[in-house]
DOLO-676635 format. One line per field, with one value per residue (C-alpha): x, y, z; chain. Coordinates in Angstrom, 3 decimals, m for minus. Layout:
// residues N
X	X; ...;
Y	Y; ...;
Z	Z; ...;
c	A; ...;
***
This chain:
// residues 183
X	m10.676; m7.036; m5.679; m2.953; m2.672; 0.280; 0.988; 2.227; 1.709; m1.355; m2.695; m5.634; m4.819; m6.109; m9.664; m10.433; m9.120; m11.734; m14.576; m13.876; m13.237; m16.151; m17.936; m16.385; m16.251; m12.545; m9.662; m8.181; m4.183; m2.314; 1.323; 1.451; m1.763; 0.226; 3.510; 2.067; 0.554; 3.558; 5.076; 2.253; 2.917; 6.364; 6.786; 10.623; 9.336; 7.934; 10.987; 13.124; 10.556; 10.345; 13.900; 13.620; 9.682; 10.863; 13.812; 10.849; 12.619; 10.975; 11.137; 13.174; 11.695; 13.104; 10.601; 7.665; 7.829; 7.010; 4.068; 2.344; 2.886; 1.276; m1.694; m2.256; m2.189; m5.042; m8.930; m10.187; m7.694; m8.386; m11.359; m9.757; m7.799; m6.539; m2.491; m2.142; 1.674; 3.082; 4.940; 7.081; 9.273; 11.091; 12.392; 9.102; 6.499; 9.123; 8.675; 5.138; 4.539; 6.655; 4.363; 1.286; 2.184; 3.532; m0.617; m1.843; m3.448; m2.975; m2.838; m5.666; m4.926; m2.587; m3.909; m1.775; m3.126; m1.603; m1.887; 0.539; 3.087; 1.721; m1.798; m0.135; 1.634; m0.781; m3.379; m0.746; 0.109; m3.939; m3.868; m1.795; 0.069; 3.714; 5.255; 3.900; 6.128; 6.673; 10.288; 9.625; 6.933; 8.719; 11.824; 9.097; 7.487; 11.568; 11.950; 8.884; 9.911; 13.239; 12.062; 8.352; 7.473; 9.362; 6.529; 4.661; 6.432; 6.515; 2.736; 2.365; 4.401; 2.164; m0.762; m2.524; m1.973; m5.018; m4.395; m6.308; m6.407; m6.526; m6.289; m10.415; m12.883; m12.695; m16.770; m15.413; m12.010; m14.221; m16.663; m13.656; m12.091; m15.108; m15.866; m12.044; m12.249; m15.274; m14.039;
Y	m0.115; 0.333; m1.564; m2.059; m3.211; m5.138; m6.751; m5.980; m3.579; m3.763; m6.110; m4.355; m2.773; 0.488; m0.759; m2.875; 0.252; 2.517; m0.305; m0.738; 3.055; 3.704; 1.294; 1.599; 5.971; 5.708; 7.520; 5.746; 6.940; 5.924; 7.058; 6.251; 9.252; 11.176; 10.641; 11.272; 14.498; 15.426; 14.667; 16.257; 19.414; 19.651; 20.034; 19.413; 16.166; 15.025; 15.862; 13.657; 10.650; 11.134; 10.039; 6.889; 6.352; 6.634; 3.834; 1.461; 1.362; 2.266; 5.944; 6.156; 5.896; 9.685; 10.917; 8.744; 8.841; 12.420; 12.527; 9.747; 10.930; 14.318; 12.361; 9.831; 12.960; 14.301; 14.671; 12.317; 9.653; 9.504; 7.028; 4.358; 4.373; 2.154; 2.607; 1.598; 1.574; 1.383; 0.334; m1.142; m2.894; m3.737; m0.284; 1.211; m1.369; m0.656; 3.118; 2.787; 0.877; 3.891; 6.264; 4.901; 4.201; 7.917; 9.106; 6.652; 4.274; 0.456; m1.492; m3.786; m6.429; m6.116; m7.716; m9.111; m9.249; m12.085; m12.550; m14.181; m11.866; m12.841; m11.287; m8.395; m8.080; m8.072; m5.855; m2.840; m3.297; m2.526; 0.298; 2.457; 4.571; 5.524; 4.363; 1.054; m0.530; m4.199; m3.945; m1.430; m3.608; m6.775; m4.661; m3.490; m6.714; m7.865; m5.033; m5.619; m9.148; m8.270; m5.074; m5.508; m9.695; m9.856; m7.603; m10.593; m12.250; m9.416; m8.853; m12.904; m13.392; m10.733; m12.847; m9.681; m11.020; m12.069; m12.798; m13.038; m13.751; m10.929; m12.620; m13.506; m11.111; m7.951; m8.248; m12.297; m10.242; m7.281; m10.125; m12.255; m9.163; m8.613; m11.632; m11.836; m8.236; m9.487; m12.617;
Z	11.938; 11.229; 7.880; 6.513; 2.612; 1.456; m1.927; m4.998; m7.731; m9.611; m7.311; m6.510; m3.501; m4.553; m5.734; m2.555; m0.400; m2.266; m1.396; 2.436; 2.827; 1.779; 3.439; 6.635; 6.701; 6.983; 4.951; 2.194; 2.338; m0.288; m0.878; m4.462; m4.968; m2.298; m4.605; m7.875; m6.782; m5.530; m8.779; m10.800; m8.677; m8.587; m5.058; m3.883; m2.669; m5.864; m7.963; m5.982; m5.352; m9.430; m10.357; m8.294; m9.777; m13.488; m12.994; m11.257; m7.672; m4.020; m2.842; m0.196; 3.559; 4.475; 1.573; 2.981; 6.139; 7.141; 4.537; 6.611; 10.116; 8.875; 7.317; 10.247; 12.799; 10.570; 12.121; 9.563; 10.472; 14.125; 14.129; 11.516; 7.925; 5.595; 4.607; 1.119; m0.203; 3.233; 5.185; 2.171; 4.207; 7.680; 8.963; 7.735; 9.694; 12.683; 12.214; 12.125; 15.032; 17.047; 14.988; 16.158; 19.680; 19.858; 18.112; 20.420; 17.518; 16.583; 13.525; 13.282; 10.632; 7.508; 4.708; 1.932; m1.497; m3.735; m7.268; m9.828; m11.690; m15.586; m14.453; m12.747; m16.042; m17.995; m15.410; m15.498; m19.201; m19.221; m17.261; m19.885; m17.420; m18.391; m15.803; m17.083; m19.663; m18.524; m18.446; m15.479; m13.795; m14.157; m12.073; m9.448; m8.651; m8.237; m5.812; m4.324; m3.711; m2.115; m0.049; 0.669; 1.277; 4.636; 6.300; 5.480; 7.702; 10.214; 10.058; 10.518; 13.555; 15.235; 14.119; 12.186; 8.655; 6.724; 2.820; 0.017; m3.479; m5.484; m8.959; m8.110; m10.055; m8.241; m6.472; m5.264; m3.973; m1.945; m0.293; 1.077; 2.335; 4.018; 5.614; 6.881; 8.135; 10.271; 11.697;
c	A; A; A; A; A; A; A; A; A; A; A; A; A; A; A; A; A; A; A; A; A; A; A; A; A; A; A; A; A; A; A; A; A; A; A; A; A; A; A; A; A; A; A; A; A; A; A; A; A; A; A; A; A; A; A; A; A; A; A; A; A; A; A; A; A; A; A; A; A; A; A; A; A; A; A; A; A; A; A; A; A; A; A; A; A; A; A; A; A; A; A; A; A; A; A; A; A; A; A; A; A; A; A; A; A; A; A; A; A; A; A; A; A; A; A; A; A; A; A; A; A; A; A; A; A; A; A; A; A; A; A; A; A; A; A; A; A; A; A; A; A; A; A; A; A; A; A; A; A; A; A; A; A; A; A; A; A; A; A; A; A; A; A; A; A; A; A; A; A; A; A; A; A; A; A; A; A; A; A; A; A; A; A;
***
């Protein structure tokens, strides 16, 4: 299976990703770990992607894109995956659909997590990273807004969208996932 997570930050994306990659024996790939270790290491990459990080606002697709043609194209990728943190918008699903038509693989479904900005607020407030001061979050779920919810859309009119609500307690949010990804 072939997934693709959508939704904003701190909506769980990351959690739920964990649960069905493990149940499923595919690779969890998310660009925000692939980011922050890039960061974390200092790679040429991660210097750049950190500038736009600090000031809250989407790294740009030149920086992303590469990192997830190398990872799809990877031996544990070939049987199924689940993209966390992209596409993050338009030109990105577009690029990906090339991508995987060029590797020879198809998105399955994209699932959109939704959950209301106070409790998205308040879940990365919780988290304590430093990157999470709710000025900053309150800007990313804006961005988010403008760049990312048109591949809702996009994913819709191409009938692989399945949503759920991600504000439910996080065992209610992995058995609806589950019975959607079944149906």
């Amino acid at each position: 299976m072939r997934l693709i997570f959508l939704g904003p930050p701190g909506a769980g994306k990351g959690t739920q990703a964990q649960r069905v990659s493990a149940r499923l024996g595919i690779p969890h790939i998310s660009t925000g770990d692939i980011l922050r270790e890039a960061v974390a290491n200092q790679t040429p990459l991660g210097q750049k992607a950190k500038a736009y990080m600090d000031r809250g606002d989407l790294v740009p697709d030149e920086l992303i894109l590469g990192l997830v043609r190398e990872r799809l194209e990877q031996e544990d990728a070939q049987q199924g995956w689940i993209l966390d943190g992209f596409p993050r918008n338009l030109s990105q699903a577009k690029f990906l659909d090339e991508l995987l038509a060029e590797i020879d693989q198809a998105c399955d479904r994209a699932v959109n997590f939704t959950v209301p900005d106070e409790d998205i607020v308040q879940r990365l407030l919780a988290r304590g990273r430093k990157d999470d001061k709710e000025e900053t979050i309150r800007h990313r779920l804006t961005v988010y807004r403008q760049a990312t919810a048109p591949l809702i859309e996009f994913y819709e009119q191409q009938s692989r969208l399945v949503s759920i609500d991600g504000s439910q307690e996080m065992n209610a949010v992995t058995e609806h996932l589950s019975q959607n990804l079944a149906a």
